[in-house]
BANUGU-872676 format. One record per residue: residue number from 1; residue in three letters; chain; x, y, z of N, C-alpha, C in turn. Coordinates in nm, 4 decimals, padded with zeros to 6 digits. Example, Ala and Ser with C-alpha at 12.3 -4.5 7.8 and 13.67 -1.06 7.14 Angstrom:
<pts>
@n->1; res->ALA; chain->A; n.c1->01.3190; n.c2->-00.5690; n.c3->00.7800; ca.c1->01.2300; ca.c2->-00.4500; ca.c3->00.7800; c.c1->01.3200; c.c2->-00.3300; c.c3->00.7800
@n->2; res->SER; chain->A; n.c1->01.2850; n.c2->-00.2250; n.c3->00.7080; ca.c1->01.3670; ca.c2->-00.1060; ca.c3->00.7140; c.c1->01.2900; c.c2->00.0030; c.c3->00.7870
</pts>
This chain:
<pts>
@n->1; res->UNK; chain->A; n.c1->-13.5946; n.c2->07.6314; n.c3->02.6880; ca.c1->-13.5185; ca.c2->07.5088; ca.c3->02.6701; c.c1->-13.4965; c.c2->07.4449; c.c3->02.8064
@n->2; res->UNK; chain->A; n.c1->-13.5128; n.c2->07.3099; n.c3->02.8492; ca.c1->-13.4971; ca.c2->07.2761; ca.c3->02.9357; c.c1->-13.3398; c.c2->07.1797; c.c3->02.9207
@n->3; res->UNK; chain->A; n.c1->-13.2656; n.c2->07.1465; n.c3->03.0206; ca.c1->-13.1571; ca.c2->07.0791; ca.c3->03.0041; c.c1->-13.1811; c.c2->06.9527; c.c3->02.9702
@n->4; res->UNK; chain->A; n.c1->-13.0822; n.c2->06.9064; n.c3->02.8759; ca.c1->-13.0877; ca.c2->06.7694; ca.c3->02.8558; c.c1->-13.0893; c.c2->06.6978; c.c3->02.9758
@n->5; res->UNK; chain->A; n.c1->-13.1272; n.c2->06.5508; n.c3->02.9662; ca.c1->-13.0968; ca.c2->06.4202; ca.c3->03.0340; c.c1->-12.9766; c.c2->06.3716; c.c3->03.0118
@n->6; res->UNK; chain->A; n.c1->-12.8648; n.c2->06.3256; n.c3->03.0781; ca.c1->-12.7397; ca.c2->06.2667; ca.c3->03.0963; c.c1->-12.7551; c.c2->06.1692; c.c3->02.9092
@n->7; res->UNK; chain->A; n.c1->-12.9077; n.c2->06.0929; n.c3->02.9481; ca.c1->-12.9180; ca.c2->05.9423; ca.c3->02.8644; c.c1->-12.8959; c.c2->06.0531; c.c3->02.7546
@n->8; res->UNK; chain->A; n.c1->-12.9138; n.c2->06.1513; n.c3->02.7322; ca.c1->-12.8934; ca.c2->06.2765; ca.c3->02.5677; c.c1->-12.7708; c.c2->06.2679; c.c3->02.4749
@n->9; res->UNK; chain->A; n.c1->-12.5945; n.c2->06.1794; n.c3->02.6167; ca.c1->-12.5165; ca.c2->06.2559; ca.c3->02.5682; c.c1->-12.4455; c.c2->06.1034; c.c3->02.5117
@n->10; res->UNK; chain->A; n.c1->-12.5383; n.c2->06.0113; n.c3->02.5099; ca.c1->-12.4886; ca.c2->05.9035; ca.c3->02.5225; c.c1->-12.3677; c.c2->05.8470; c.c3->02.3628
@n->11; res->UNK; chain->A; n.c1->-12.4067; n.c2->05.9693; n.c3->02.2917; ca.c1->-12.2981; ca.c2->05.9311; ca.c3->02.1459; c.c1->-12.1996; c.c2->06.0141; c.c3->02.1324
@n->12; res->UNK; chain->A; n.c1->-12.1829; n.c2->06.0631; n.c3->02.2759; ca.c1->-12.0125; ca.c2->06.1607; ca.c3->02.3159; c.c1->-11.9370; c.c2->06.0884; c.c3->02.3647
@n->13; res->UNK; chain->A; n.c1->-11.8386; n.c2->06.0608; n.c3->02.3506; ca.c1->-11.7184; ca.c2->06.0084; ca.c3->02.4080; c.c1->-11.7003; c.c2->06.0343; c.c3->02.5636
@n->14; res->UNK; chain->A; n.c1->-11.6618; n.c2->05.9191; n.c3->02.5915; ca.c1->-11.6874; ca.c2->05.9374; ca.c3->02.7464; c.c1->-11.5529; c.c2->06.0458; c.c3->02.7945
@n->15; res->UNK; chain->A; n.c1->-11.4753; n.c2->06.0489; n.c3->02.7176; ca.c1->-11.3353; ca.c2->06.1299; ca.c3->02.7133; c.c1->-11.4113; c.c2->06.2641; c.c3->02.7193
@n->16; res->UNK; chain->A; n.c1->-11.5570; n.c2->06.3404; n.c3->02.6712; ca.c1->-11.5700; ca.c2->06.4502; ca.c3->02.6110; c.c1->-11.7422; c.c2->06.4435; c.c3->02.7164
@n->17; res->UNK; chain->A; n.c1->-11.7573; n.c2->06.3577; n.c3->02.7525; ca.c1->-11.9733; ca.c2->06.3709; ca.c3->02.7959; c.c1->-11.9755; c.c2->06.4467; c.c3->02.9028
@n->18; res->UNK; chain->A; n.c1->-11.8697; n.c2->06.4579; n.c3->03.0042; ca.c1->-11.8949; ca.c2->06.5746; ca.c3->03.1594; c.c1->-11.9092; c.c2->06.6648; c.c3->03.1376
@n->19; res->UNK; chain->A; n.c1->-11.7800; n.c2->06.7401; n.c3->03.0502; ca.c1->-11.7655; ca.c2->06.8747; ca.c3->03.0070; c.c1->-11.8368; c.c2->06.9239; c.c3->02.8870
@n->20; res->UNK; chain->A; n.c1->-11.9052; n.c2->06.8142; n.c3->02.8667; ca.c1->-12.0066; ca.c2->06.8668; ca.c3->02.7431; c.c1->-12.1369; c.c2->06.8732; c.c3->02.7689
@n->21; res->UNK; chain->A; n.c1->-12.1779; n.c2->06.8388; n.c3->02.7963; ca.c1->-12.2994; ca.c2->06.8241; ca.c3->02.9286; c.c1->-12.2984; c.c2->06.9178; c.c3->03.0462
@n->22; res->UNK; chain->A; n.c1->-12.1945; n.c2->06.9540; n.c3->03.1024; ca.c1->-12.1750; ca.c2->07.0678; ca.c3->03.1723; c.c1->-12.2025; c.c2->07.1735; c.c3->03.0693
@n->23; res->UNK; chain->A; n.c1->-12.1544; n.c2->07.2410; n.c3->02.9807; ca.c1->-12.1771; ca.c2->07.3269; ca.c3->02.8594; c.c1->-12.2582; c.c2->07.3603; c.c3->02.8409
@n->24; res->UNK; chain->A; n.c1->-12.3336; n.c2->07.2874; n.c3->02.8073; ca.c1->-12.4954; ca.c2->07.2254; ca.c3->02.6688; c.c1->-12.5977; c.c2->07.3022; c.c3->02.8495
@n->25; res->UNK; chain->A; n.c1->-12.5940; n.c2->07.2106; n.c3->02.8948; ca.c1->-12.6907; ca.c2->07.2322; ca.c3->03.0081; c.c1->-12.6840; c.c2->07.3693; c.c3->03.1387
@n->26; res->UNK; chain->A; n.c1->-12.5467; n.c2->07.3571; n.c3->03.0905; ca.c1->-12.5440; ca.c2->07.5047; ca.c3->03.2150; c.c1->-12.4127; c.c2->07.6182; c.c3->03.1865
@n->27; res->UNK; chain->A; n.c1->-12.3605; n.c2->07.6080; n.c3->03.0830; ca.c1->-12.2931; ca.c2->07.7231; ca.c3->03.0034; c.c1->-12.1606; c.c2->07.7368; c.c3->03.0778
@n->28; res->UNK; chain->A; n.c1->-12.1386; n.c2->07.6335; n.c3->03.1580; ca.c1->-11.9909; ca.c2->07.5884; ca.c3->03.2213; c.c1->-11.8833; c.c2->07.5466; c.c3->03.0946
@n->29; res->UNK; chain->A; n.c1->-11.8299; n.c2->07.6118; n.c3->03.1205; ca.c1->-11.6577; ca.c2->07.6566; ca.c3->03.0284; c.c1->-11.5561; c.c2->07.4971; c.c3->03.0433
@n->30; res->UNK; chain->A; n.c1->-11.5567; n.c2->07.4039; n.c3->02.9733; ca.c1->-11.4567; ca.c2->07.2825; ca.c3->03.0216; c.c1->-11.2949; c.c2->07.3312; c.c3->03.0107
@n->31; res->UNK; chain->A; n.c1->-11.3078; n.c2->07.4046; n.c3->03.1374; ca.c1->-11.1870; ca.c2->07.4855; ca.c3->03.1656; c.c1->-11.0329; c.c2->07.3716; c.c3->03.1493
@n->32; res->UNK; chain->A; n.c1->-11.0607; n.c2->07.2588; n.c3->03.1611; ca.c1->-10.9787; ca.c2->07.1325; ca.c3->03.1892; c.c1->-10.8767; c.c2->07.0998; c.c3->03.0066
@n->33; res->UNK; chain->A; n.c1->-11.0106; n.c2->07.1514; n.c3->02.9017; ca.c1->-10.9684; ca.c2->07.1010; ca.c3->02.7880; c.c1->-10.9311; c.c2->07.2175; c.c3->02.6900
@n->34; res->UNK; chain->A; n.c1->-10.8298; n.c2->07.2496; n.c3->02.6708; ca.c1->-10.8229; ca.c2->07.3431; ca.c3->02.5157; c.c1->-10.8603; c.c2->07.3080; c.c3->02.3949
@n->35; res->UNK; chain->A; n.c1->-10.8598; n.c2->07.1383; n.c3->02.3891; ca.c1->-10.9122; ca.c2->07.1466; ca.c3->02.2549; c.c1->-11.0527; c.c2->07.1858; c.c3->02.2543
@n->36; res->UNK; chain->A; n.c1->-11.1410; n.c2->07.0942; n.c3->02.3605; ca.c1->-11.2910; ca.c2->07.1291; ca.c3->02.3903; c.c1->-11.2928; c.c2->07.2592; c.c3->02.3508
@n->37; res->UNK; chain->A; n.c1->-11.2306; n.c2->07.3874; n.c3->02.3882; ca.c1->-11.2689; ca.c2->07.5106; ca.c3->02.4009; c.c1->-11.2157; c.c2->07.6101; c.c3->02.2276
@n->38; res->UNK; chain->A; n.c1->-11.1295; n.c2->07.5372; n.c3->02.1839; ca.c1->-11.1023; ca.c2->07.5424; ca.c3->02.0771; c.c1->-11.2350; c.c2->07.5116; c.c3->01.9599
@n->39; res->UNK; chain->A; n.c1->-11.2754; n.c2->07.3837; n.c3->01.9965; ca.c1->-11.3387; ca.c2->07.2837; ca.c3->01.9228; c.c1->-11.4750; c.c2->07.3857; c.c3->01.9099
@n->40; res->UNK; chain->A; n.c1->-11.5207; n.c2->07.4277; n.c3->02.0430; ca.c1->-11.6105; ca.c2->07.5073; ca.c3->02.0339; c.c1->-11.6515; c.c2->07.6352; c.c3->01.9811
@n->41; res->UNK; chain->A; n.c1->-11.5173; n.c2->07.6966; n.c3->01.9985; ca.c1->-11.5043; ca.c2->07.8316; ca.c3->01.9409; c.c1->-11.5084; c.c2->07.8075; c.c3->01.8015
@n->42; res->UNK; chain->A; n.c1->-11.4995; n.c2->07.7134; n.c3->01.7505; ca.c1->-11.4716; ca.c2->07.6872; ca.c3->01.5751; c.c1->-11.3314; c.c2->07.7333; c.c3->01.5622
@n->43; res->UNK; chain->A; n.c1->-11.2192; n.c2->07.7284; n.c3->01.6090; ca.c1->-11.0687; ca.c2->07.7631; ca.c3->01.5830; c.c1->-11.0149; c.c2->07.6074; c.c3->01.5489
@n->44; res->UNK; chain->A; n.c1->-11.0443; n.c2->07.5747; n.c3->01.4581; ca.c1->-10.9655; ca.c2->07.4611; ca.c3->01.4004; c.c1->-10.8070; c.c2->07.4328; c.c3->01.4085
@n->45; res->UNK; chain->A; n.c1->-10.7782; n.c2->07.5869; n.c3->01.4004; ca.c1->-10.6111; ca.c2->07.5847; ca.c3->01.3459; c.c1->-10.5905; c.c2->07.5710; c.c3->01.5008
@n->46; res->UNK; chain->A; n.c1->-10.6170; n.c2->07.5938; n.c3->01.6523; ca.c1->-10.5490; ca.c2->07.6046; ca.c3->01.7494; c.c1->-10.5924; c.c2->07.4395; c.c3->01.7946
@n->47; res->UNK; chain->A; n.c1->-10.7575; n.c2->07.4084; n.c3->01.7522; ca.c1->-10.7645; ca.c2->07.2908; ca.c3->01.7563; c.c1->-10.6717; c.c2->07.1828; c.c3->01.7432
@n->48; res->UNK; chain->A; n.c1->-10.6403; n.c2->07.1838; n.c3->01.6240; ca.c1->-10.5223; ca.c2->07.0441; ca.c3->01.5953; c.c1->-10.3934; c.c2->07.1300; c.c3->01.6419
@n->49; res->UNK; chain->A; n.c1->-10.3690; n.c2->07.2083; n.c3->01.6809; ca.c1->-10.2545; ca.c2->07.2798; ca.c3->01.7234; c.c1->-10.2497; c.c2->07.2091; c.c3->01.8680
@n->50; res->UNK; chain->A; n.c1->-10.3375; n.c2->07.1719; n.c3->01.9522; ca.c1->-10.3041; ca.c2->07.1438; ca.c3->02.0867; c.c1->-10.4146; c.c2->07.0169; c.c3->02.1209
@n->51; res->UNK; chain->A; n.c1->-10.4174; n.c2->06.9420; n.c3->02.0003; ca.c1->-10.5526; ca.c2->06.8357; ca.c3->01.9928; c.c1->-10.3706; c.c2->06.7082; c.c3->02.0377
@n->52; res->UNK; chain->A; n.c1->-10.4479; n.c2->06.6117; n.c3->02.0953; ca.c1->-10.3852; ca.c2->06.4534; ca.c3->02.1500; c.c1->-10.4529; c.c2->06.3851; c.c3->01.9988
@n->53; res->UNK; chain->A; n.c1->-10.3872; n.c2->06.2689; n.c3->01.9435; ca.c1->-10.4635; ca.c2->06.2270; ca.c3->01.8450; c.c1->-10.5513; c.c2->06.1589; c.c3->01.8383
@n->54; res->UNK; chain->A; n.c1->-10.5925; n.c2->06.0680; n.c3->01.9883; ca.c1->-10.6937; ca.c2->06.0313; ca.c3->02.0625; c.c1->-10.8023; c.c2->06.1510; c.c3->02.0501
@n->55; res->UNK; chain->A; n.c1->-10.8145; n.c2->06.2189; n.c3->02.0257; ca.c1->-10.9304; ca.c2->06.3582; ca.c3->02.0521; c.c1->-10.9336; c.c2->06.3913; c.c3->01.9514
@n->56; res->UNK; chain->A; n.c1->-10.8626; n.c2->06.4213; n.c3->01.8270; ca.c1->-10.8890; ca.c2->06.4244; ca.c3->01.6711; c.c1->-10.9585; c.c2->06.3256; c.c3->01.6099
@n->57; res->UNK; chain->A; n.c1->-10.9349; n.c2->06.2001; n.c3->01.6667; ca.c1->-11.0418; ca.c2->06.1263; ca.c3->01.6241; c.c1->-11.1645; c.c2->06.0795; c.c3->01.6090
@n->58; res->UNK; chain->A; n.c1->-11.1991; n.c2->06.1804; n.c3->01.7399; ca.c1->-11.3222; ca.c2->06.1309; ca.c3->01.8055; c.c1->-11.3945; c.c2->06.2837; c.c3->01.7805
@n->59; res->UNK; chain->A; n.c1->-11.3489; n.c2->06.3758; n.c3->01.7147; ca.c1->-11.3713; ca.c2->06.5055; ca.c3->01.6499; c.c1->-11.5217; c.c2->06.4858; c.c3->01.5897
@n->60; res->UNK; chain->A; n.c1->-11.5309; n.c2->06.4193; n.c3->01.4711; ca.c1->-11.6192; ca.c2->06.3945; ca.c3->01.3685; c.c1->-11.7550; c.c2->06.3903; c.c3->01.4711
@n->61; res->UNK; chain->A; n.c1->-11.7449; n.c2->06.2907; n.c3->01.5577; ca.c1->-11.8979; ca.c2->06.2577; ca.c3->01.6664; c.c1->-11.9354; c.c2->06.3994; c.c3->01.6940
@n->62; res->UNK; chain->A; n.c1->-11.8073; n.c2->06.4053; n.c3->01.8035; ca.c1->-11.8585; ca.c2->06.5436; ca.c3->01.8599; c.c1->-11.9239; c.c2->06.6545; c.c3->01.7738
@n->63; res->UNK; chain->A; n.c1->-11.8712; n.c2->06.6933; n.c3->01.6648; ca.c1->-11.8988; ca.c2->06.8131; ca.c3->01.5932; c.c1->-12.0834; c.c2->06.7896; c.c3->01.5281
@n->64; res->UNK; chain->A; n.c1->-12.1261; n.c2->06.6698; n.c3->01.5159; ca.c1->-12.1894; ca.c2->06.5981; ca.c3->01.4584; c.c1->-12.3170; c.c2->06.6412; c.c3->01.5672
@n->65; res->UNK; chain->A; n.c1->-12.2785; n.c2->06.6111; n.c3->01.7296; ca.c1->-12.3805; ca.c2->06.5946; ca.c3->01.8115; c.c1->-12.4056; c.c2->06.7156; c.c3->01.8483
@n->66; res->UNK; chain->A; n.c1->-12.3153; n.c2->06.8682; n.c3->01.8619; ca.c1->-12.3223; ca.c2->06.9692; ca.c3->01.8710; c.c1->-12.4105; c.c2->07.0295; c.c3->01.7906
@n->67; res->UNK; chain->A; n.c1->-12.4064; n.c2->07.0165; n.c3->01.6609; ca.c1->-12.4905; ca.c2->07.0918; ca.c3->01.5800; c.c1->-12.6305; c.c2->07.0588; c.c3->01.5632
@n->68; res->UNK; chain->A; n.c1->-12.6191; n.c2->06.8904; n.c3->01.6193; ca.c1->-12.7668; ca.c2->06.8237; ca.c3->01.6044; c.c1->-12.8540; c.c2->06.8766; c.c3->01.7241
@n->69; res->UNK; chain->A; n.c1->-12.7853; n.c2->06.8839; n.c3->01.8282; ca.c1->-12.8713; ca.c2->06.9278; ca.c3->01.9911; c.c1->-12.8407; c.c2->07.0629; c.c3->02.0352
@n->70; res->UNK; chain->A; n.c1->-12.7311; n.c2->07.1931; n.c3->01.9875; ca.c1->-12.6975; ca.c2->07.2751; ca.c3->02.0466; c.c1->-12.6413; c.c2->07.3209; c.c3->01.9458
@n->71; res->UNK; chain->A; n.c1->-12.6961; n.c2->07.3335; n.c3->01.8819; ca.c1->-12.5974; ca.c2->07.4565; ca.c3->01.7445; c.c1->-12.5547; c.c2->07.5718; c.c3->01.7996
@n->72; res->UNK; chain->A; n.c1->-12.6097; n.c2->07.6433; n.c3->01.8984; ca.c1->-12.6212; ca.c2->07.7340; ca.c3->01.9225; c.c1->-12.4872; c.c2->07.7995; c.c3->02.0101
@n->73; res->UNK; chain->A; n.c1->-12.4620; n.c2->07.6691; n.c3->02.0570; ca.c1->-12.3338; ca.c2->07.6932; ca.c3->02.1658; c.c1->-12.2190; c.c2->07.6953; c.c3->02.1322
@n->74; res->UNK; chain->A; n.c1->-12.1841; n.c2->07.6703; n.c3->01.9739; ca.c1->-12.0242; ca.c2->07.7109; ca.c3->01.9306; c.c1->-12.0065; c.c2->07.7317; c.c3->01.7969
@n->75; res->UNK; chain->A; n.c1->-11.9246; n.c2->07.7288; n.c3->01.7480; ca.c1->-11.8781; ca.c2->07.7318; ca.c3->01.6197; c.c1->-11.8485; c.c2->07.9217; c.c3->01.6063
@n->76; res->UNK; chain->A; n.c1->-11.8275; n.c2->07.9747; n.c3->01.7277; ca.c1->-11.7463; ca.c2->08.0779; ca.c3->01.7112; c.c1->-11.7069; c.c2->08.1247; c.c3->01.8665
@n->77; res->UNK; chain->A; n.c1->-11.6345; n.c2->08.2454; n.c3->01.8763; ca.c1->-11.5919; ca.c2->08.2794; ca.c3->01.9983; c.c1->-11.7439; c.c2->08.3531; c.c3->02.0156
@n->78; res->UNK; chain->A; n.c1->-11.8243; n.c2->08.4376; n.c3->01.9551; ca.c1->-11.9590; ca.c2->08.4796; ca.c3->01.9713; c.c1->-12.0833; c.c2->08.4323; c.c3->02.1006
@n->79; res->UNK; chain->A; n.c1->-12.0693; n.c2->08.3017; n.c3->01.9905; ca.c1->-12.1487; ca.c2->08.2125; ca.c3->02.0270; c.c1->-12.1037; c.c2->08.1763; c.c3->02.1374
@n->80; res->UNK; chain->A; n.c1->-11.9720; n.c2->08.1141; n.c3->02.1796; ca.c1->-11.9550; ca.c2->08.0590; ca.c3->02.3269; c.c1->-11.9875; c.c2->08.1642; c.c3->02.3968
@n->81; res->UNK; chain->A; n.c1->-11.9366; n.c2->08.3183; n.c3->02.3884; ca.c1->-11.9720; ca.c2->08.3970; ca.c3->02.4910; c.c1->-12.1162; c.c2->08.4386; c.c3->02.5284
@n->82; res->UNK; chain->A; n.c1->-12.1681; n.c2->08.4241; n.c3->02.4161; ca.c1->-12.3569; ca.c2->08.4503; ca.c3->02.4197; c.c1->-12.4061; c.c2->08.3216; c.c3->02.5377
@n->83; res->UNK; chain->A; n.c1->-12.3381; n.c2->08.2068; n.c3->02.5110; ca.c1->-12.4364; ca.c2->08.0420; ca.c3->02.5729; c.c1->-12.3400; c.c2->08.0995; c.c3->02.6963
@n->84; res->UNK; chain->A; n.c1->-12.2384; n.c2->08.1274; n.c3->02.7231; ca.c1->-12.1366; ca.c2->08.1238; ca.c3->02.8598; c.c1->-12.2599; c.c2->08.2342; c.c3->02.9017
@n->85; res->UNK; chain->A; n.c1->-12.2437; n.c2->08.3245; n.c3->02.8626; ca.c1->-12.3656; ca.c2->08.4770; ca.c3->02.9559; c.c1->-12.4640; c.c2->08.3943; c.c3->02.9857
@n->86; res->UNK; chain->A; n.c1->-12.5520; n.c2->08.3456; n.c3->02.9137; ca.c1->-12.7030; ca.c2->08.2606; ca.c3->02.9072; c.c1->-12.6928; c.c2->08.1447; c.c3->03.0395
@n->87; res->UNK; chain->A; n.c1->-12.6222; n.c2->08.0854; n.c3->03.0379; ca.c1->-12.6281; ca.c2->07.9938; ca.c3->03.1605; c.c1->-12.6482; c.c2->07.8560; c.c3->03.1000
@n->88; res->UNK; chain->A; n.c1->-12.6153; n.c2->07.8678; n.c3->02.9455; ca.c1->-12.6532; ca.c2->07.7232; ca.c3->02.9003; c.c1->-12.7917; c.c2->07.6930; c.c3->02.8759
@n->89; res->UNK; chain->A; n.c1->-12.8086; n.c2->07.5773; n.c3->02.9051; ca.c1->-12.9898; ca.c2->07.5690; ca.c3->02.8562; c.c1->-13.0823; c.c2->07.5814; c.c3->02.9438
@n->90; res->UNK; chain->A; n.c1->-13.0184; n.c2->07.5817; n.c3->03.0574; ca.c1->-13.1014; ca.c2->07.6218; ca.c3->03.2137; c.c1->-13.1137; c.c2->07.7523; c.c3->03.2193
@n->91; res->UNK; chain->A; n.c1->-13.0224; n.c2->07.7740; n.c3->03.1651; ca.c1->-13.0307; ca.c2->07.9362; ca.c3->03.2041; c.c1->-13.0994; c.c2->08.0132; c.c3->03.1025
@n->92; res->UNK; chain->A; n.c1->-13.1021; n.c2->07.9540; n.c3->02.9895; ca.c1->-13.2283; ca.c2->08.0022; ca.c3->02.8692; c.c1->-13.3680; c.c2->07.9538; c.c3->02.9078
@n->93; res->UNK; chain->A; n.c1->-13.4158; n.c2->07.8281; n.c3->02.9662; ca.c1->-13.5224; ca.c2->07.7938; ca.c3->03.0529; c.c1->-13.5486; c.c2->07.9071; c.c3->03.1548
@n->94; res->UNK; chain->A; n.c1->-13.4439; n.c2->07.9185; n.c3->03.2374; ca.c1->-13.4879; ca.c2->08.0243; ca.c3->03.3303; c.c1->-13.5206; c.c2->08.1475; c.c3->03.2721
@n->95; res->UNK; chain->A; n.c1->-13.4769; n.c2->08.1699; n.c3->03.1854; ca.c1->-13.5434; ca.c2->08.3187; ca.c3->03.1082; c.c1->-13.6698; c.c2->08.3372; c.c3->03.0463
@n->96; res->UNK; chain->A; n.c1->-13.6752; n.c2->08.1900; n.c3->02.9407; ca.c1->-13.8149; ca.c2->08.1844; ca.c3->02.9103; c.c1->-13.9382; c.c2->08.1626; c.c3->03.0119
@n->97; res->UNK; chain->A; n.c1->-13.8739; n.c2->08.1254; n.c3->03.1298; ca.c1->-13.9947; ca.c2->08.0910; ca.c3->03.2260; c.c1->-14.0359; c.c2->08.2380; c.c3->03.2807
@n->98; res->UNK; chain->A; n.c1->-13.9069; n.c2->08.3168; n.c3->03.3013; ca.c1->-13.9245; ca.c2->08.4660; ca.c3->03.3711; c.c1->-14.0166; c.c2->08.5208; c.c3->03.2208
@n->99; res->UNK; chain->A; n.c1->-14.0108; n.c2->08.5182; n.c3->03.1118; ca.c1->-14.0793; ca.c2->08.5923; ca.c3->03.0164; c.c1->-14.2127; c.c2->08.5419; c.c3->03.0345
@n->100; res->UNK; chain->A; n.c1->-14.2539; n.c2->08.4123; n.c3->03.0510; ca.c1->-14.3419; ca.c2->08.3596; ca.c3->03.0597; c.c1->-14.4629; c.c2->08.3867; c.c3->03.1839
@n->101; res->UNK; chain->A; n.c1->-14.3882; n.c2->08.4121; n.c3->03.3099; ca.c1->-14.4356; ca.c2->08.4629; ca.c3->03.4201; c.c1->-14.4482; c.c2->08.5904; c.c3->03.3971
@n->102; res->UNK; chain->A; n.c1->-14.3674; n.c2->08.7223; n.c3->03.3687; ca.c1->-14.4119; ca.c2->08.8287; ca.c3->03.3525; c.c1->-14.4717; c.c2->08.8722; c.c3->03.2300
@n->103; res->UNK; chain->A; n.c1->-14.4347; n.c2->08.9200; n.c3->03.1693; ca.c1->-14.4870; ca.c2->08.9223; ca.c3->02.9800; c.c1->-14.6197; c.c2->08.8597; c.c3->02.9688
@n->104; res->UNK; chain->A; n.c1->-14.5907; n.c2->08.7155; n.c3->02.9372; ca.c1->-14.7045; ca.c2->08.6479; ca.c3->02.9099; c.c1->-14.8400; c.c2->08.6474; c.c3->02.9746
@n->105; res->UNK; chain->A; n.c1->-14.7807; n.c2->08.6602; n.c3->03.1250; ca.c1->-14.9412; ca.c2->08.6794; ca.c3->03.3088; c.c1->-14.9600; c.c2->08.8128; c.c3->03.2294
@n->106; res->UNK; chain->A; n.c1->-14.8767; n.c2->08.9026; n.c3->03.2149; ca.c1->-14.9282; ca.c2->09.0652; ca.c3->03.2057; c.c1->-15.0120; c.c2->09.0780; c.c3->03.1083
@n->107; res->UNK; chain->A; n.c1->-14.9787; n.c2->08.9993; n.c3->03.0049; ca.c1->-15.0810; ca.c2->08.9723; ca.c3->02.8922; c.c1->-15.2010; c.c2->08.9674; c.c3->02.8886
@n->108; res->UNK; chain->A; n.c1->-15.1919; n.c2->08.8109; n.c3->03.0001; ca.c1->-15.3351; ca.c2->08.7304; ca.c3->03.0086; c.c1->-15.4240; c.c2->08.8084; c.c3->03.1471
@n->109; res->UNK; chain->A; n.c1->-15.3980; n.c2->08.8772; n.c3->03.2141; ca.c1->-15.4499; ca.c2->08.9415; ca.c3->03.3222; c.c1->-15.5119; c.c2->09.0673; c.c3->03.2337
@n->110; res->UNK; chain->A; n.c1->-15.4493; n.c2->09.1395; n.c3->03.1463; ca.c1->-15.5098; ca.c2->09.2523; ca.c3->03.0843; c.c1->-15.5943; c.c2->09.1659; c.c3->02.9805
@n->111; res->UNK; chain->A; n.c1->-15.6224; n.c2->09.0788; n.c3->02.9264; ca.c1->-15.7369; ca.c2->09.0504; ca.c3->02.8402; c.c1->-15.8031; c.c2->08.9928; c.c3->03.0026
@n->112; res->UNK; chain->A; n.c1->-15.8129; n.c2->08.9533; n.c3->03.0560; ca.c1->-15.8981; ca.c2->08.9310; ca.c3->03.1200; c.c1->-15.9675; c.c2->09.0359; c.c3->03.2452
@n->113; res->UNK; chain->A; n.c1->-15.8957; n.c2->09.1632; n.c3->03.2023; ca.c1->-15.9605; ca.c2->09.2862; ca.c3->03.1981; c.c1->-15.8980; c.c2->09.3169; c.c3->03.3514
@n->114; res->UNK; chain->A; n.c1->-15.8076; n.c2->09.2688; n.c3->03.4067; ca.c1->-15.7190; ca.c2->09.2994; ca.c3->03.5097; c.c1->-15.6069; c.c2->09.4083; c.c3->03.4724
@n->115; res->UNK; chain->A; n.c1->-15.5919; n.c2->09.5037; n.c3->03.5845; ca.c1->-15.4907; ca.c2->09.6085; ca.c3->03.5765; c.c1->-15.3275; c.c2->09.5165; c.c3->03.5330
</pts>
């Protein structure tokens, strides 16, 4: 996976596109927001527990653009801790590239009859 482009996040609320984009792309924690971190974890109940109503409203987008580009990165405490370890989507790029360089060369060097 390579990281999105900024132009990616353009139907997030500008209240919500740094720290979500930080996230999505590099598995940075929007240490700034509880609901964000709520929102992510899928904890609804702590969600509107410490949500501004400015940020409940704008709920629906967000949840909408998460699942469309990054399912992967919330909807439980699991999941955030799996994408937080991973490094986000750079840091899943960087893995597939390391699998790709070792694994995959080791592959193609032994059919091509290399030790």
């Amino acid at each position: 996976m390579t990281p999105l482009p900024p132009s990616a996040f353009f139907e997030v609320d500008t209240l919500f596109r740094q720290p979500i984009e930080a996230w999505i792309n590099h598995g940075t924690l929007p240490e700034g927001s509880k609901f964000l971190q709520a929102a992510l974890a899928g904890d609804m109940k702590h969600m509107v527990k410490v949500a501004a109503q400015h940020e409940l409203s704008r709920l629906p987008t967000l949840l909408r653009f998460l699942e469309r580009v990054a399912p992967d990165c919330w909807g439980s405490t699991n999941a955030m801790g799996e994408w937080l370890h991973s490094g986000g989507m750079t840091g899943k790029a960087r893995v597939v590239g390391e699998y790709e360089r070792t694994v995959v060369g080791k592959r193609r060097r032994r059919a091509e009859g290399e030790p």
